[in-house]
C-alpha positions in Angstrom: -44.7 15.2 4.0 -45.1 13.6 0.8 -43.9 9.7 0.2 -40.4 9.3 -0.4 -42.4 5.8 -2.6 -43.6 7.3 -5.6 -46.0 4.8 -7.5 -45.5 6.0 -11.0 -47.7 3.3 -12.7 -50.7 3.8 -10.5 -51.7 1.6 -7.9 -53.7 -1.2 -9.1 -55.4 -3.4 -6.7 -57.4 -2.9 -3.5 -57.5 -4.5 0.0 -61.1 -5.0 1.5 -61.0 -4.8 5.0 -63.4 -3.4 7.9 -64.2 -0.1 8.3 -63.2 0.1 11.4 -60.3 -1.6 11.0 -59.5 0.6 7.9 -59.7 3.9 11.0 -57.9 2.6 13.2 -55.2 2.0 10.7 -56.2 5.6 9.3 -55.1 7.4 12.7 -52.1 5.3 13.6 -53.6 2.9 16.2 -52.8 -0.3 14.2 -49.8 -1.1 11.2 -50.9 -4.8 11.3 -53.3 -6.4 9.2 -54.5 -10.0 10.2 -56.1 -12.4 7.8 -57.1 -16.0 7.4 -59.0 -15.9 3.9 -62.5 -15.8 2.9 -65.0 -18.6 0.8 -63.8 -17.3 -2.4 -60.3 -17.0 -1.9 -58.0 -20.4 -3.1 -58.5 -22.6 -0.7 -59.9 -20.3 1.3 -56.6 -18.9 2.1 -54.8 -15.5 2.0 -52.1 -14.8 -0.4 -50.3 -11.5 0.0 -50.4 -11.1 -3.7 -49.3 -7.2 -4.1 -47.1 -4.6 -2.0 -49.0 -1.6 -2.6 -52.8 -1.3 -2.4 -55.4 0.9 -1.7 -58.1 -0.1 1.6 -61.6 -0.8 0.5 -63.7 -0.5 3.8 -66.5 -2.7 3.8 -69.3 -2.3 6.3 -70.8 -5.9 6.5 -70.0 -8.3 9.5 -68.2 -6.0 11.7 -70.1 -5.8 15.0 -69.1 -4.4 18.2 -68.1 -7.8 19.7 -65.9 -8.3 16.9 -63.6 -5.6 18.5 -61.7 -4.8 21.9 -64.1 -2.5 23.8 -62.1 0.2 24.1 -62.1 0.0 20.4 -65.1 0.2 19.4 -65.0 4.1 18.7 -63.8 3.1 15.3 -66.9 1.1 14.6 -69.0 4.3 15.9 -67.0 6.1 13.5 -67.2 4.2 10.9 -71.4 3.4 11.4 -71.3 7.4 10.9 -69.4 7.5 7.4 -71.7 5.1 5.7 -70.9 5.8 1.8 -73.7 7.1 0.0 -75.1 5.8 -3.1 -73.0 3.2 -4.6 -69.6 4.8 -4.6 -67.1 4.3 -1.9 -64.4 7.3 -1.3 -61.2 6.3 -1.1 -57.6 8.0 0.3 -55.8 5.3 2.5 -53.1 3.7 0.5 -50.8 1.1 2.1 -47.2 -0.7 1.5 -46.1 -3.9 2.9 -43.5 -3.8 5.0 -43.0 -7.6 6.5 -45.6 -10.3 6.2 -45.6 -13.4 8.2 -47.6 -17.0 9.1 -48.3 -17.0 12.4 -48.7 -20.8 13.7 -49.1 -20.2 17.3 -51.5 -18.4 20.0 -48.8 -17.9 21.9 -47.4 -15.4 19.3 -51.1 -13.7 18.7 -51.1 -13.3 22.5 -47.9 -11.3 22.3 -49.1 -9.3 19.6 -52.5 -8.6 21.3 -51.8 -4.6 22.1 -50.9 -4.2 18.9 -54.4 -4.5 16.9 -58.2 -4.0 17.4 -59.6 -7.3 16.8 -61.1 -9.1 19.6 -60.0 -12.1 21.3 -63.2 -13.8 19.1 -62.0 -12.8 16.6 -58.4 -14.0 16.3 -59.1 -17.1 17.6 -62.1 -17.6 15.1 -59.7 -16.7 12.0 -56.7 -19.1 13.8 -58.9 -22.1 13.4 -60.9 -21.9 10.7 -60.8 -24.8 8.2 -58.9 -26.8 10.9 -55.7 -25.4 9.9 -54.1 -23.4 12.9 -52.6 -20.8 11.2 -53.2 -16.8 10.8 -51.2 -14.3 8.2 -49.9 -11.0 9.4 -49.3 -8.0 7.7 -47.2 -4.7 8.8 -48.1 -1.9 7.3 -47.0 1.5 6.4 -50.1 3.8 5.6 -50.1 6.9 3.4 -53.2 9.4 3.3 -53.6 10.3 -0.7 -53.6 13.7 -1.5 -57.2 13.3 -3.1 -60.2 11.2 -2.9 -61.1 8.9 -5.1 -64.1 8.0 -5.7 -65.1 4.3 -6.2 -67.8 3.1 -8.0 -68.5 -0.3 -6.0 -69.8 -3.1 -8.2 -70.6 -7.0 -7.9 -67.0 -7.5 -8.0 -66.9 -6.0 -4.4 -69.2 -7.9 -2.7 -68.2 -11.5 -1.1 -65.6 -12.8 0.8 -62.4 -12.2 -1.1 -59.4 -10.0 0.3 -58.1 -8.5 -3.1 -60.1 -6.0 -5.7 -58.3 -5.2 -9.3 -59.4 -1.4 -10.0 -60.9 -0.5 -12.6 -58.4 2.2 -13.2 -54.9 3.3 -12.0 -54.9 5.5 -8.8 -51.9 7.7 -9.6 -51.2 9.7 -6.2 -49.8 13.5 -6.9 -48.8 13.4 -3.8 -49.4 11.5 -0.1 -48.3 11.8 3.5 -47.4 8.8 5.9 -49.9 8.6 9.1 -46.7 8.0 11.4 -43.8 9.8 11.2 -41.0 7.8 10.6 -39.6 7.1 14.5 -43.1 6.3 15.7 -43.8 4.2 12.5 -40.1 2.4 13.0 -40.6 2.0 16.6 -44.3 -0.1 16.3 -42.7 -2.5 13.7 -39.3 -2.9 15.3 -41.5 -3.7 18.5 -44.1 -5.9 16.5 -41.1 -7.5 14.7 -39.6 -8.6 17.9 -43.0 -10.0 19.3 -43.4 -11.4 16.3 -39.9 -13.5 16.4 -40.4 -17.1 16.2 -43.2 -16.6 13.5 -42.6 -17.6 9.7 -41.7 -14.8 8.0 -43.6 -15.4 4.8 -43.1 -13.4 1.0 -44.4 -15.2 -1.8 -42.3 -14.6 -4.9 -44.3 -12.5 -6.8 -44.1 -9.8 -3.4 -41.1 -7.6 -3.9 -38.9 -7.1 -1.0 -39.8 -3.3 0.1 -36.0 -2.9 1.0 -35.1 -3.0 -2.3 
């Protein structure tokens, strides 16, 4: 099943996130991305600058605490995919659906089923800099027809969420992980859990709708 979202100039920026994390978005356990903001972001805080982006996995700081245990599979996983040499493979490509600012634990707690972080985790990334707040992400993921091969330089290392390519990816083609009922019927539960959060789009993030 190919995308029905064609991305005719190439998709230009990539999203570093766990490994892990990046599988268990990869085989449809997970459309939600959770992010407080690293050293070297502005203020040390997430901006959901761009719609469509490729997944960078990285493979530093994720530890088997940092997840659930019945999730840690995906860390196993991903401990036996290291990437060789200096050149990262990439095939995940994701689209924003919704994006939110979550200002309450009460609404992670809802959400808990719905992700693979641990409880550490979340409630690390919720109170860092003093500023209770976390920024949600749903997700629609799309395996690329190809893999592309990155070569990782300095610009990939520290703690920053967003990667400019050095080139385009153009996809040929690309199928969804979920099919469209079971992908509809995780955000339209998500979206409901997630009611009383802000619902947060920057102006320089299209609306997907239109």
């Amino acid at each position: 099943m190919s995308s029905s979202r064609p991305t005719e100039s190439g998709i230009r920026f990539g999203f570093k996130e766990w490994a892990s994390v990046c599988q268990a978005l990869a085989v449809g356990r997970q459309i939600l991305i959770l992010r407080r903001g690293g050293i070297q972001e502005n203020g040390g805080e997430f901006t959901p600058s761009h719609q469509d982006f490729v997944l960078l996995p990285t493979f530093w700081h994720q530890q088997a605490h940092s997840l659930k245990a019945h999730d840690r599979t995906y860390l196993t996983w991903s401990n036996e995919h290291l990437p060789k040499g200096d050149i990262l493979p990439i095939d995940l490509h994701a689209v924003v659906t919704d994006s939110f600012r979550i200002k309450s634990l009460n609404v992670l707690e809802r959400i808990r089923e719905y992700h693979v972080w641990s409880d550490e985790v979340i409630t690390e990334r919720y109170h860092r800099w003093k500023n209770d707040q976390i920024y949600g992400l749903i997700v629609r993921i799309y395996r690329l027809d190809q893999v592309h091969p990155l070569s990782v330089g300095p610009e990939y290392a520290g703690c920053r969420s967003w990667i400019s390519l050095p080139e385009p990816i153009v996809p040929m083609a690309e199928r969804p992980i979920l099919t469209d009922p079971a992908f509809d019927r995780q955000r339209h539960e998500l979206r409901q859990r997630l009611d009383d959060a802000e619902t947060w789009r920057p102006r320089n993030l299209a609306d997907p709708s239109m």
